[in-house]
N, CA and C atoms of all chains as a GROMACS GRO file, in nm:
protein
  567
    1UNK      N    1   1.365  -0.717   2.241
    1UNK     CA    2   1.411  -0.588   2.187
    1UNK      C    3   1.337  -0.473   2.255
    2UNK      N    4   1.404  -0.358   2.298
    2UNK     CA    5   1.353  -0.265   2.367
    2UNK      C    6   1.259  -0.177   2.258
    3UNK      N    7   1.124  -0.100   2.349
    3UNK     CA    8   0.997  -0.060   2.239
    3UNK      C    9   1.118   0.050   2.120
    4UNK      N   10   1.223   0.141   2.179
    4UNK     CA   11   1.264   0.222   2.115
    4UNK      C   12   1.352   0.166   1.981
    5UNK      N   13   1.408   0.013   2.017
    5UNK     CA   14   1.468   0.063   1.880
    5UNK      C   15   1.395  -0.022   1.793
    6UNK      N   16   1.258  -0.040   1.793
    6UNK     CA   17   1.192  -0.172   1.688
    6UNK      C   18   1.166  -0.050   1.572
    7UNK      N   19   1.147  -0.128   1.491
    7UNK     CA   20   1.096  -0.067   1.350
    7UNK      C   21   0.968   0.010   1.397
    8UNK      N   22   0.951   0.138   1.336
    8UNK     CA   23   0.806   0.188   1.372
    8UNK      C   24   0.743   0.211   1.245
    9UNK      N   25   0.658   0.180   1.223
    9UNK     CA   26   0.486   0.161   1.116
    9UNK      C   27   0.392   0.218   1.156
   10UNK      N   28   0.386   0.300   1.016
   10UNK     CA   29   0.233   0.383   0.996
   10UNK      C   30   0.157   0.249   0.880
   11UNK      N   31   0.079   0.228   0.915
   11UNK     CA   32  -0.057   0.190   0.894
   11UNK      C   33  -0.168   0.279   0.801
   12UNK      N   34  -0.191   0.302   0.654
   12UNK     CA   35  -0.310   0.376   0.596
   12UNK      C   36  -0.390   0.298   0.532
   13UNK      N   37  -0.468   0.273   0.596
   13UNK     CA   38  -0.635   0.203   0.538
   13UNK      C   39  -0.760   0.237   0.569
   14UNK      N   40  -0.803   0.209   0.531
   14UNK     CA   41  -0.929   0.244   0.527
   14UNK      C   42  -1.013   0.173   0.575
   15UNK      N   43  -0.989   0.018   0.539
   15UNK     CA   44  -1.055  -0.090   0.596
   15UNK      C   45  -0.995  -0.143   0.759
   16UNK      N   46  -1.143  -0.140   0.872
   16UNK     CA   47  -1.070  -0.210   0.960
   16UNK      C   48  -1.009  -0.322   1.025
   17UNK      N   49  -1.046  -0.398   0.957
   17UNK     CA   50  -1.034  -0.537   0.959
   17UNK      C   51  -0.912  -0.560   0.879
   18UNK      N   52  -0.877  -0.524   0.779
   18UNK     CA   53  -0.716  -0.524   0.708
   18UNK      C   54  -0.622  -0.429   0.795
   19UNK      N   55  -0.649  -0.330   0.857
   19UNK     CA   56  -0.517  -0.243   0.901
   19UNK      C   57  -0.490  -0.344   1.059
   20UNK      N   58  -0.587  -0.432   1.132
   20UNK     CA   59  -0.631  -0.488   1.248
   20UNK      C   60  -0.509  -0.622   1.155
   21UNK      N   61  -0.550  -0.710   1.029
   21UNK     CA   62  -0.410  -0.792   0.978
   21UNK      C   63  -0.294  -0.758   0.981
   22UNK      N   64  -0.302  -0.594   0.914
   22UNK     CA   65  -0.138  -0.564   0.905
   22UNK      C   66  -0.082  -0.534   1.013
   23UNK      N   67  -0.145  -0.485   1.120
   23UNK     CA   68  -0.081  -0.453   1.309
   23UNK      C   69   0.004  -0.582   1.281
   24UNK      N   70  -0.096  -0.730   1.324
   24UNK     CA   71  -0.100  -0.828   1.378
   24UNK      C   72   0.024  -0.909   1.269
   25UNK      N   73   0.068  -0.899   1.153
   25UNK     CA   74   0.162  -0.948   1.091
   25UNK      C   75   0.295  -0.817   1.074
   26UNK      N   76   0.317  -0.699   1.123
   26UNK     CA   77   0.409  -0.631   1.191
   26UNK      C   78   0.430  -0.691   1.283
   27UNK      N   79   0.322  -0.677   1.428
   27UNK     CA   80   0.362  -0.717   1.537
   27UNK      C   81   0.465  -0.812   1.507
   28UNK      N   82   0.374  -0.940   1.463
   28UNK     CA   83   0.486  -1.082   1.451
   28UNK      C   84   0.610  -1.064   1.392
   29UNK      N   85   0.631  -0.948   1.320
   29UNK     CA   86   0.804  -0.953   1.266
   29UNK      C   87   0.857  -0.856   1.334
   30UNK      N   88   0.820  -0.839   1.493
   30UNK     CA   89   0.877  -0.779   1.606
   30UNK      C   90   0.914  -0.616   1.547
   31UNK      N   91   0.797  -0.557   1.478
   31UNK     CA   92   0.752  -0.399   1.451
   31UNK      C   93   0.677  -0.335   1.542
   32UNK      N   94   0.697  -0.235   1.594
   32UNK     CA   95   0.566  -0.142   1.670
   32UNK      C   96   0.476  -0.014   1.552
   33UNK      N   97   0.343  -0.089   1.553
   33UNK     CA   98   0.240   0.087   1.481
   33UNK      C   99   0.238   0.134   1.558
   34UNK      N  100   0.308   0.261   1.512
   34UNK     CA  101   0.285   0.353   1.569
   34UNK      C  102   0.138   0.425   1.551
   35UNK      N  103   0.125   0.466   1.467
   35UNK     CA  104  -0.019   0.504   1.394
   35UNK      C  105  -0.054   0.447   1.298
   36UNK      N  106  -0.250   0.462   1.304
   36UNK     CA  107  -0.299   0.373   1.189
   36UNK      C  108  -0.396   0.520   1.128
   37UNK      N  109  -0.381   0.494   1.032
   37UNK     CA  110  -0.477   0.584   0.932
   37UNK      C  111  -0.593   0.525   0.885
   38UNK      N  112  -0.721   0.651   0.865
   38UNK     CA  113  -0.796   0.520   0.770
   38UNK      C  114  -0.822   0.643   0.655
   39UNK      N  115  -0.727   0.745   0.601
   39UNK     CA  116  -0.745   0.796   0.506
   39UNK      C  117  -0.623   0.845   0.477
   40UNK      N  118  -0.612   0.894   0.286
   40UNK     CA  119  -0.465   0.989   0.279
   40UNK      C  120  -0.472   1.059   0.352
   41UNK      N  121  -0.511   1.163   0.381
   41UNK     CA  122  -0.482   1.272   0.481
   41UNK      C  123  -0.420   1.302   0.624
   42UNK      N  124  -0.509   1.198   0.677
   42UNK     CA  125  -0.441   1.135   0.806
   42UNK      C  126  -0.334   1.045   0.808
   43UNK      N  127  -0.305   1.015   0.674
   43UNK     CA  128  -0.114   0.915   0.648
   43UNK      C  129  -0.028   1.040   0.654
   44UNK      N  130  -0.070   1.139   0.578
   44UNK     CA  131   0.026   1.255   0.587
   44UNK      C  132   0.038   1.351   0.708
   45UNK      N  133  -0.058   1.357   0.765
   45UNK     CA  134  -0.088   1.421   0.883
   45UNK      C  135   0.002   1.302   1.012
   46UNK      N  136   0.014   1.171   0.992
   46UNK     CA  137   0.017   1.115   1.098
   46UNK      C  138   0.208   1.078   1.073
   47UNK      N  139   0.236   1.087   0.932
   47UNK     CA  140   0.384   1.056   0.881
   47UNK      C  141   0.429   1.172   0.928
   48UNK      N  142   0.386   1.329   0.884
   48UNK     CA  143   0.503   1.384   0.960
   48UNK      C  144   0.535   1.434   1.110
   49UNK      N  145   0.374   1.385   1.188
   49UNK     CA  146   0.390   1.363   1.358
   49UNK      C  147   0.486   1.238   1.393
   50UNK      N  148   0.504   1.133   1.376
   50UNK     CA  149   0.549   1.028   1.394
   50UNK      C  150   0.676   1.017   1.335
   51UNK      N  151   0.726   1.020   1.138
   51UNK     CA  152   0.807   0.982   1.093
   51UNK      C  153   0.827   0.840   1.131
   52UNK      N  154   0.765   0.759   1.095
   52UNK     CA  155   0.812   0.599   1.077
   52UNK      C  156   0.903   0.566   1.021
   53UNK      N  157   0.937   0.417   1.009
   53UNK     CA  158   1.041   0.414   0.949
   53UNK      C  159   1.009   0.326   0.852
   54UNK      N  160   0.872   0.257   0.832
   54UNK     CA  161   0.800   0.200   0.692
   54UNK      C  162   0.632   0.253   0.734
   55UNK      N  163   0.601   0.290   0.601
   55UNK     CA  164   0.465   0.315   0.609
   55UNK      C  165   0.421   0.214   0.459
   56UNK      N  166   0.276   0.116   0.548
   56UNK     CA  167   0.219   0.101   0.461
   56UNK      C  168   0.107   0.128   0.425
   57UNK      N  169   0.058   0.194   0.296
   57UNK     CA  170  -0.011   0.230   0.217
   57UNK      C  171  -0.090   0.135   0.111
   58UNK      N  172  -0.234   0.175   0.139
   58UNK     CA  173  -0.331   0.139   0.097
   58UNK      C  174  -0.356   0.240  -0.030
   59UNK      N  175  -0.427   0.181  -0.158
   59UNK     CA  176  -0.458   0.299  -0.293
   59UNK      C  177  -0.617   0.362  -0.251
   60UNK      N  178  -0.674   0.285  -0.252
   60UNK     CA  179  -0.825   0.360  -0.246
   60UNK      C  180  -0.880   0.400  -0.114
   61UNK      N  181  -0.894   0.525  -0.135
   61UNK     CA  182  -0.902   0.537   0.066
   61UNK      C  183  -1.007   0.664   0.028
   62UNK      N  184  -1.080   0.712   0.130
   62UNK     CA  185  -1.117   0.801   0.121
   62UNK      C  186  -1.079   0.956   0.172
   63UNK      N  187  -1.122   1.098   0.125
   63UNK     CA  188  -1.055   1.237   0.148
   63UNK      C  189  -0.936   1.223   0.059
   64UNK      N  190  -0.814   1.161   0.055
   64UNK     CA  191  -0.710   1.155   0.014
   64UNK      C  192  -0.680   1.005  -0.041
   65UNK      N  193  -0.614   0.999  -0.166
   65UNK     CA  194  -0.620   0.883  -0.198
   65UNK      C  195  -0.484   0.830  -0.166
   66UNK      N  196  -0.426   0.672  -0.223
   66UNK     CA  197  -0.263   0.682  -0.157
   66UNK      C  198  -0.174   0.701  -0.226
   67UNK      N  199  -0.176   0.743  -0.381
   67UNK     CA  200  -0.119   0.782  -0.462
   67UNK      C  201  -0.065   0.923  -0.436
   68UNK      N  202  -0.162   1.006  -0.413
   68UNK     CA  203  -0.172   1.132  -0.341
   68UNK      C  204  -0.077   1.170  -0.228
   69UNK      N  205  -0.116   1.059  -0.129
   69UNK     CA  206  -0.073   1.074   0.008
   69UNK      C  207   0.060   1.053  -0.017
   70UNK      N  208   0.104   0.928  -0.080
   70UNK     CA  209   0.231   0.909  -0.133
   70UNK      C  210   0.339   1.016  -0.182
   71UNK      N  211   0.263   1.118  -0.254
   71UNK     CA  212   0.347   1.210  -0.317
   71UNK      C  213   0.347   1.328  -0.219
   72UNK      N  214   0.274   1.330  -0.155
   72UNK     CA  215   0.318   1.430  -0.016
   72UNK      C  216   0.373   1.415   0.082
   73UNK      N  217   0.416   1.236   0.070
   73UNK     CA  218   0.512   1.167   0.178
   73UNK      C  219   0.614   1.229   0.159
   74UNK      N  220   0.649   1.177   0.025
   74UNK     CA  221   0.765   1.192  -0.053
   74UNK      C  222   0.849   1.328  -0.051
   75UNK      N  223   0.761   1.456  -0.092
   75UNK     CA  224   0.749   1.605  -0.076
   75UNK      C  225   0.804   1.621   0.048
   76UNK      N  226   0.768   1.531   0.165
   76UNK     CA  227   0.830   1.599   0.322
   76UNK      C  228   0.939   1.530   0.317
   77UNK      N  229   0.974   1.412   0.289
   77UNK     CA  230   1.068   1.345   0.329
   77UNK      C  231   1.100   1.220   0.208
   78UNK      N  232   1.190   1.295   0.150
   78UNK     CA  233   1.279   1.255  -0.011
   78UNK      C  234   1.270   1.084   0.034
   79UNK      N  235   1.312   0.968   0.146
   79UNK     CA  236   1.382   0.865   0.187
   79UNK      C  237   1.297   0.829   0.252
   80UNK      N  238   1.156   0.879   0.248
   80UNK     CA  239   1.046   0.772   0.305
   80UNK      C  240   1.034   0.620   0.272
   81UNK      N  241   0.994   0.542   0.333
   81UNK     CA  242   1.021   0.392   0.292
   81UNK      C  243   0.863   0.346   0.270
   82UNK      N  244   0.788   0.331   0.147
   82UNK     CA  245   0.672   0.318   0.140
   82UNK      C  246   0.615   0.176   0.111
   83UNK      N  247   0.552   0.124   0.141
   83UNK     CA  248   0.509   0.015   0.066
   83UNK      C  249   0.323  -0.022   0.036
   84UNK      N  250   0.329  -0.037  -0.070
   84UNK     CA  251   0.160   0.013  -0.115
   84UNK      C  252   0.131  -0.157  -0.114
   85UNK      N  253   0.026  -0.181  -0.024
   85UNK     CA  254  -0.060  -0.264  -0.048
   85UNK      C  255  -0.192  -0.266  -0.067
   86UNK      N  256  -0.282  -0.326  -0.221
   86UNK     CA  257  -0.363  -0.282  -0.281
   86UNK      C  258  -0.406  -0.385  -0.305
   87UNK      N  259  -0.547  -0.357  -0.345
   87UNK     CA  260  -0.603  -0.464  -0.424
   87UNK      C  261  -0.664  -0.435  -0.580
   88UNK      N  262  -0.618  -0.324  -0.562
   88UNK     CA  263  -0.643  -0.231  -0.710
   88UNK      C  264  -0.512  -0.236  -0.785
   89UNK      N  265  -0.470  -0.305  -0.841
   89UNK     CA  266  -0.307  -0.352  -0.877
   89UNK      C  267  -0.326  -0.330  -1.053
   90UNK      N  268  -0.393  -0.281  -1.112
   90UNK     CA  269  -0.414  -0.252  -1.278
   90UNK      C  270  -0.250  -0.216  -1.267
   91UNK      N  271  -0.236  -0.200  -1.406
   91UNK     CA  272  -0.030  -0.220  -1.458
   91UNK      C  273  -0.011  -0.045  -1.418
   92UNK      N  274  -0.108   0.052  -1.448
   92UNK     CA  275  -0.100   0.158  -1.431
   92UNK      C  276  -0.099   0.257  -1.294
   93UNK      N  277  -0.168   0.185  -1.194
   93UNK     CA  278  -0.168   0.200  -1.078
   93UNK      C  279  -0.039   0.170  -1.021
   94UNK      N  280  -0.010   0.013  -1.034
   94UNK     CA  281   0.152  -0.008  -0.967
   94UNK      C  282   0.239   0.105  -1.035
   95UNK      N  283   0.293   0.141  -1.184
   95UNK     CA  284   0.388   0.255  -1.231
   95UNK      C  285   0.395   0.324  -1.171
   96UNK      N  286   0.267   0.403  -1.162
   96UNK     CA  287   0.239   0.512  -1.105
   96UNK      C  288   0.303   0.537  -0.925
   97UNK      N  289   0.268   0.434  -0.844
   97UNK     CA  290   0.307   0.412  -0.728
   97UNK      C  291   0.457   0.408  -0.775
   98UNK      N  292   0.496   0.336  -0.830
   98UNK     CA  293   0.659   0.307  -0.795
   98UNK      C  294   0.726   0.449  -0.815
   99UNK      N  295   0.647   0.497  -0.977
   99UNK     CA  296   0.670   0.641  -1.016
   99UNK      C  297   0.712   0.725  -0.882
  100UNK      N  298   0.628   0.753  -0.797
  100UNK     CA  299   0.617   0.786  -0.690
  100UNK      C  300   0.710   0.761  -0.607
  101UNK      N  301   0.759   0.664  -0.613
  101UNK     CA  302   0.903   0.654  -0.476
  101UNK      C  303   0.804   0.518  -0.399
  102UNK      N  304   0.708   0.472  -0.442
  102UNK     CA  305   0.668   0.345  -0.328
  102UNK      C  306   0.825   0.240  -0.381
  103UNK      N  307   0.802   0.167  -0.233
  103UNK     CA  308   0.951   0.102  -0.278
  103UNK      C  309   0.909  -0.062  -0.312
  104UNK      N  310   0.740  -0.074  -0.305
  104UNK     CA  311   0.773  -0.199  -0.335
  104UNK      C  312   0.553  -0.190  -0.350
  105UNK      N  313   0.479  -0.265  -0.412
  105UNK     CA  314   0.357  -0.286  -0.423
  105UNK      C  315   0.309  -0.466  -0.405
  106UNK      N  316   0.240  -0.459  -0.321
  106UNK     CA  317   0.211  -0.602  -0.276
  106UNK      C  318   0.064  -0.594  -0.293
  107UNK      N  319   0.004  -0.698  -0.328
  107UNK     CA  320  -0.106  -0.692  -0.398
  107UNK      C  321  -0.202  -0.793  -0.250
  108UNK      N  322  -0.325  -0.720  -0.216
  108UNK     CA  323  -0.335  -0.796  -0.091
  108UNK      C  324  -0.426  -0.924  -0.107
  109UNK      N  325  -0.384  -0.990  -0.213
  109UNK     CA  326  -0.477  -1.118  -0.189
  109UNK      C  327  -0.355  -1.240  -0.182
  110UNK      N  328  -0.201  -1.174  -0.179
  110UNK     CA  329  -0.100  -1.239  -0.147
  110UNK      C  330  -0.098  -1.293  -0.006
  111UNK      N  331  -0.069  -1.417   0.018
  111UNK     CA  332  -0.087  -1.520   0.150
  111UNK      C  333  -0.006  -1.460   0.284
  112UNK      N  334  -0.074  -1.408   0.366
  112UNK     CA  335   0.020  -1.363   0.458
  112UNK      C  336   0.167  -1.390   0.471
  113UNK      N  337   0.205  -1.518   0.455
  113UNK     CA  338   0.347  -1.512   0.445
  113UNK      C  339   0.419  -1.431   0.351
  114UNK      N  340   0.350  -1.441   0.255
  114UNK     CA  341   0.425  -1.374   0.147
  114UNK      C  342   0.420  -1.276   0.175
  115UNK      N  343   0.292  -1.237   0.233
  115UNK     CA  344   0.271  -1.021   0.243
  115UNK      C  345   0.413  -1.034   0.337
  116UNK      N  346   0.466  -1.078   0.432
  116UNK     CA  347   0.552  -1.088   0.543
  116UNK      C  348   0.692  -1.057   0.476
  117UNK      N  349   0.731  -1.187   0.394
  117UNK     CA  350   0.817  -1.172   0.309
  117UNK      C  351   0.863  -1.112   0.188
  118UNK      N  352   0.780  -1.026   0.146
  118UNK     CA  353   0.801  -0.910   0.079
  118UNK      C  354   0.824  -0.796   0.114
  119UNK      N  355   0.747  -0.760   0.271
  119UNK     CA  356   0.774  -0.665   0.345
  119UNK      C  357   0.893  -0.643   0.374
  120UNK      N  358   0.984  -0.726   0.416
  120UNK     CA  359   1.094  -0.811   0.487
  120UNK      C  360   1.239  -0.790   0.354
  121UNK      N  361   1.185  -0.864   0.261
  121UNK     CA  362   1.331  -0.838   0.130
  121UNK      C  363   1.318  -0.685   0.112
  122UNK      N  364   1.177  -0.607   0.129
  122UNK     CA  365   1.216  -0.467   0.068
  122UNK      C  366   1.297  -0.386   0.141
  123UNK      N  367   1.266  -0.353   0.313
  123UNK     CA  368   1.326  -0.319   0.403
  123UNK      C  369   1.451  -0.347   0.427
  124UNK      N  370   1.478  -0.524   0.397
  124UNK     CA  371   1.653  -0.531   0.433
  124UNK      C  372   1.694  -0.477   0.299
  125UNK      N  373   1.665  -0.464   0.137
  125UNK     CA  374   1.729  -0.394   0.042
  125UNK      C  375   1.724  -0.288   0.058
  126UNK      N  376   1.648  -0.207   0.161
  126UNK     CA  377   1.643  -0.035   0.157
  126UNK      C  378   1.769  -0.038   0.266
  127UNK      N  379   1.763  -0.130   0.330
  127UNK     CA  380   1.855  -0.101   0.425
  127UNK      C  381   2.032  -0.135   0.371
  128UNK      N  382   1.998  -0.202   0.278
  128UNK     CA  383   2.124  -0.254   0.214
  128UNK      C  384   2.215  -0.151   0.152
  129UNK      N  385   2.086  -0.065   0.040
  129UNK     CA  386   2.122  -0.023  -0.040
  129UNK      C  387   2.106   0.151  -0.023
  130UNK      N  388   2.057   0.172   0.122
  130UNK     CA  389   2.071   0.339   0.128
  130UNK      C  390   1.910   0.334   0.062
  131UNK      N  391   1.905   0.510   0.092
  131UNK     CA  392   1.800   0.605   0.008
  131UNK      C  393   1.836   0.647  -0.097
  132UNK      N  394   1.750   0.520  -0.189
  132UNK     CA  395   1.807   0.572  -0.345
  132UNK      C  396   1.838   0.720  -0.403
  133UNK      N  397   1.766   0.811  -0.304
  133UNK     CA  398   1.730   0.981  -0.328
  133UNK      C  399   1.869   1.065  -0.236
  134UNK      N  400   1.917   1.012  -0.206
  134UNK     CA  401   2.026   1.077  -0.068
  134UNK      C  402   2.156   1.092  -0.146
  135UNK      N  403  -2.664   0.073  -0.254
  135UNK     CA  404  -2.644   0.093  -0.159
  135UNK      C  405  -2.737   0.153  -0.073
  136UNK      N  406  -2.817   0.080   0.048
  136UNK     CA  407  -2.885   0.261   0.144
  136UNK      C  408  -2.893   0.168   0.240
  137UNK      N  409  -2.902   0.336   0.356
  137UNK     CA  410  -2.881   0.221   0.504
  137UNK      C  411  -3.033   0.244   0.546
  138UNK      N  412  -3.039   0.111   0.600
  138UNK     CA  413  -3.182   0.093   0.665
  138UNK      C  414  -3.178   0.132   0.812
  139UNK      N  415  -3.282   0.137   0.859
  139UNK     CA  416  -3.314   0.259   1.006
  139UNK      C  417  -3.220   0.174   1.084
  140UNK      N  418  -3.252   0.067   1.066
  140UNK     CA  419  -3.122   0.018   1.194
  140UNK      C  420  -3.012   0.004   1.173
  141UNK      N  421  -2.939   0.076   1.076
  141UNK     CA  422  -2.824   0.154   1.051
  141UNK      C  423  -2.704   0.017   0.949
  142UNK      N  424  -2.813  -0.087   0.956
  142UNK     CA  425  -2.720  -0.168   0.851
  142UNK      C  426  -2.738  -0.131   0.716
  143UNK      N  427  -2.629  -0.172   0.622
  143UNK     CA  428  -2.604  -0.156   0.470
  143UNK      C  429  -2.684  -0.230   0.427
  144UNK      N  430  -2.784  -0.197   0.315
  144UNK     CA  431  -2.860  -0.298   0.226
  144UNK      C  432  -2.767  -0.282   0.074
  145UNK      N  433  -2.796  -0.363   0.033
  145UNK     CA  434  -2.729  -0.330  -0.127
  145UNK      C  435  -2.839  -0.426  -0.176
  146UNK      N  436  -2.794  -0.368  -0.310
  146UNK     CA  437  -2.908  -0.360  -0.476
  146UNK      C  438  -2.851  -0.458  -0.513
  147UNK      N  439  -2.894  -0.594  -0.486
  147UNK     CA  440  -2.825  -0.725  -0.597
  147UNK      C  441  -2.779  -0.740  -0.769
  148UNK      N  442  -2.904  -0.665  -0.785
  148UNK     CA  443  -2.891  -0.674  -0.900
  148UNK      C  444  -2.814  -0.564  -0.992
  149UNK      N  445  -2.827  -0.443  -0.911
  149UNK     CA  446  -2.737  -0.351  -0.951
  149UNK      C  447  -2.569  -0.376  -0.927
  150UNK      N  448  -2.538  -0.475  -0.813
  150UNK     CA  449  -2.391  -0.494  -0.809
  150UNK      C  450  -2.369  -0.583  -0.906
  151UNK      N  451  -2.438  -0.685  -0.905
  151UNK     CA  452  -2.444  -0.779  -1.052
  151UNK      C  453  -2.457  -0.699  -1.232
  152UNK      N  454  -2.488  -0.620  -1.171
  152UNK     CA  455  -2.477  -0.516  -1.338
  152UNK      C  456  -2.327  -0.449  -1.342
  153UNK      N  457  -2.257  -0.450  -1.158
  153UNK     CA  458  -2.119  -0.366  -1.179
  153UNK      C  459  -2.067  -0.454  -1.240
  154UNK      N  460  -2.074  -0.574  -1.160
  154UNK     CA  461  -1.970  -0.729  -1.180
  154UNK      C  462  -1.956  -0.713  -1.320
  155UNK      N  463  -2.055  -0.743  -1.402
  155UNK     CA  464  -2.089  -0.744  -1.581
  155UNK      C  465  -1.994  -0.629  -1.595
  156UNK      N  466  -2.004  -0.502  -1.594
  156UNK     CA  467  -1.898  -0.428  -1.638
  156UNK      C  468  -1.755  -0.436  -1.652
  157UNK      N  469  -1.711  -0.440  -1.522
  157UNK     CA  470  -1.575  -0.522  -1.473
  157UNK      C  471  -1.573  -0.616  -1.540
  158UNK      N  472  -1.643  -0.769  -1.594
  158UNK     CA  473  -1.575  -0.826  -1.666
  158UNK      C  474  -1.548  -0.800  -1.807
  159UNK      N  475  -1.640  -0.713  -1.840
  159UNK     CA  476  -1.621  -0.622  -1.976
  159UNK      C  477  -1.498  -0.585  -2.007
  160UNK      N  478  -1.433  -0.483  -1.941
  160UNK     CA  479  -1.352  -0.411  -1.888
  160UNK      C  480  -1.206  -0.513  -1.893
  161UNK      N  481  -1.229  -0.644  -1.777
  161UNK     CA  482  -1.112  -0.708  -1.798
  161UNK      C  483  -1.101  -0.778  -1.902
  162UNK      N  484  -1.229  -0.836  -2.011
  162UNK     CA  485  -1.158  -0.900  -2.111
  162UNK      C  486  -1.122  -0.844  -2.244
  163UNK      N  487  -1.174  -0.685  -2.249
  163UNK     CA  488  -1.137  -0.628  -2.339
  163UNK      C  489  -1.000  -0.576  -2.319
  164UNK      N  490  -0.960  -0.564  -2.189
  164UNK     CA  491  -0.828  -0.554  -2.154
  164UNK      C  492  -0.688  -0.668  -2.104
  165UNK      N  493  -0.662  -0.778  -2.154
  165UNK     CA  494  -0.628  -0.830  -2.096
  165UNK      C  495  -0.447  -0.779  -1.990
  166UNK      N  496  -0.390  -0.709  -2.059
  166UNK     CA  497  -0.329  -0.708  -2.003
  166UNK      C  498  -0.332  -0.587  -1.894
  167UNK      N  499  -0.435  -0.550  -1.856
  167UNK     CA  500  -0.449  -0.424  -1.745
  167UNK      C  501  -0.387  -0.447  -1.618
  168UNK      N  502  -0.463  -0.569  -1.576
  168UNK     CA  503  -0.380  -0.631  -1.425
  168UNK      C  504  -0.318  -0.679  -1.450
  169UNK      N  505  -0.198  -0.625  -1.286
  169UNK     CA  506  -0.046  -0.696  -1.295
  169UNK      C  507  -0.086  -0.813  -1.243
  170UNK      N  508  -0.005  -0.921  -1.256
  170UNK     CA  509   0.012  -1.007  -1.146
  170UNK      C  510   0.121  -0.971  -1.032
  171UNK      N  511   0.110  -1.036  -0.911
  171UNK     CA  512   0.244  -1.030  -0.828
  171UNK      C  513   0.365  -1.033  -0.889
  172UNK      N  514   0.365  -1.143  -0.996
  172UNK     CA  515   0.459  -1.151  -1.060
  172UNK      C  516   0.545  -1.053  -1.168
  173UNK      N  517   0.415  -1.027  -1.186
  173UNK     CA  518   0.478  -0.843  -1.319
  173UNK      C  519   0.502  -0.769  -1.212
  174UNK      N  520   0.419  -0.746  -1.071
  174UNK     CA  521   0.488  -0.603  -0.997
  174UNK      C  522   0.629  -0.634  -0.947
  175UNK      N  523   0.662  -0.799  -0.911
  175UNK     CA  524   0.814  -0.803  -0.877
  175UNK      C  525   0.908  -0.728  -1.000
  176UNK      N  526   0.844  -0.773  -1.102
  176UNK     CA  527   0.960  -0.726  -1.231
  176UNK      C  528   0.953  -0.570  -1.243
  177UNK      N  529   0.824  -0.502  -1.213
  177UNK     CA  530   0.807  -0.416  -1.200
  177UNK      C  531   0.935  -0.308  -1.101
  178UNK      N  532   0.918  -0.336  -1.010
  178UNK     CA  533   1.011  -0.318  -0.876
  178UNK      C  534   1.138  -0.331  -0.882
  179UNK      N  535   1.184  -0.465  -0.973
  179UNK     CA  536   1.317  -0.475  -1.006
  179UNK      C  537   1.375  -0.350  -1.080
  180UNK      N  538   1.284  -0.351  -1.221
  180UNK     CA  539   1.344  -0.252  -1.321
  180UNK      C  540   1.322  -0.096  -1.206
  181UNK      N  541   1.209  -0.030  -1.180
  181UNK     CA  542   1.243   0.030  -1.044
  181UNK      C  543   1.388   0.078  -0.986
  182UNK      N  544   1.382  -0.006  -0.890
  182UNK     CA  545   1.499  -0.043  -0.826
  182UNK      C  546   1.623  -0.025  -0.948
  183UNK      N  547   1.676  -0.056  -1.030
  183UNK     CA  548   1.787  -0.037  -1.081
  183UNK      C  549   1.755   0.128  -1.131
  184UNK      N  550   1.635   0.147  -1.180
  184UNK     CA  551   1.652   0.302  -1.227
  184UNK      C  552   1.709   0.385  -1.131
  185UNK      N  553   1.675   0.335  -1.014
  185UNK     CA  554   1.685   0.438  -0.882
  185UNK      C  555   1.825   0.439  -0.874
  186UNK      N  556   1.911   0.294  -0.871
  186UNK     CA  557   2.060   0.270  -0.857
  186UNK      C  558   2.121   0.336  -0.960
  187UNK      N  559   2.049   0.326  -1.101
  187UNK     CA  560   2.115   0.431  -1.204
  187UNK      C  561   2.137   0.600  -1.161
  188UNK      N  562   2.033   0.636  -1.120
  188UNK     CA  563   1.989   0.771  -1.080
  188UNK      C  564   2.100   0.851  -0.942
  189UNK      N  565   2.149   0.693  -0.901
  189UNK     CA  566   2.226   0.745  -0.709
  189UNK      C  567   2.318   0.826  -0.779
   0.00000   0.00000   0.00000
């Protein structure tokens, strides 16, 4: 597949060694990062240089958190495609995210395949089903 | 937490062991606080249809 029409991914973490997993399990489902963040600020700063076409989001980050960052995704661009992966998953945190327009919360102690395959059903249902906001 | 001159992290054993104790405080007075994977799928579902209600 040519670099232009692959899926492009923003990356917000904080940790380097997890955003260095999530490249490396994009890569494998034939995605290009475009940018990696390691704070909210720089997700929002780097989403509306880039505009990806999935960003995933981390909750606890530092400067900006991803709840935050989330809702200023959202603010630029109604049909952002978000997906929060956390390890801070309390019942109130996920609401809150979904509240938000995340389209899907994966909890990261889920087995890489699964992180893969969750990534994977949310994207082909966004793609199925349109921008719920449009 | 403090960093020592040669710029590695030391941490307070016993003070993270006093967080740990909290946190489990915390989770068993709460049990239902954390989702599982499994509540955020259901989570997502109901989600997802609000949004389809909302198009």
């Amino acid at each position: 597949m040519k670099e232009e029409q692959k899926i492009r991914v923003l990356i917000a973490e904080d940790e380097a060694h997890i955003r260095l997993l999530l490249r490396k399990i994009m890569e494998q489902m034939g995605a290009v990062v475009v940018a990696e963040a390691t704070n909210g600020q720089e997700a929002v700063d780097l989403f509306q240089q880039h505009r990806p076409h999935i960003v995933l989001m981390d909750v606890v980050m530092p400067v900006l958190d991803g709840k935050e960052a989330i809702r200023r995704i959202m603010a630029m661009e109604r049909c952002a495609f978000v997906i929060v992966l956390s390890a801070l998953s309390s019942m109130d945190v996920v609401k809150e995210c979904l509240a938000l327009g995340a389209a899907n919360f994966i909890r990261k102690d889920n087995p890489v395949d699964q992180i893969k395959r969750y990534i994977k059903e949310s994207w082909q249902e966004f793609q199925k089903m349109g921008c719920p906001y449009a | 937490m403090h960093e020592a001159k040669s710029g590695r992290k030391r941490y307070d054993l016993r003070q993270l062991l006093e967080e740990i104790r909290e946190d489990e405080k915390v989770v068993e007075s709460r049990p239902d606080y954390w989702a599982s994977q499994d509540d955020i799928n259901d989570m997502v579902q109901q989600a997802r249809k609000g949004r389809g209600k909302a198009k």
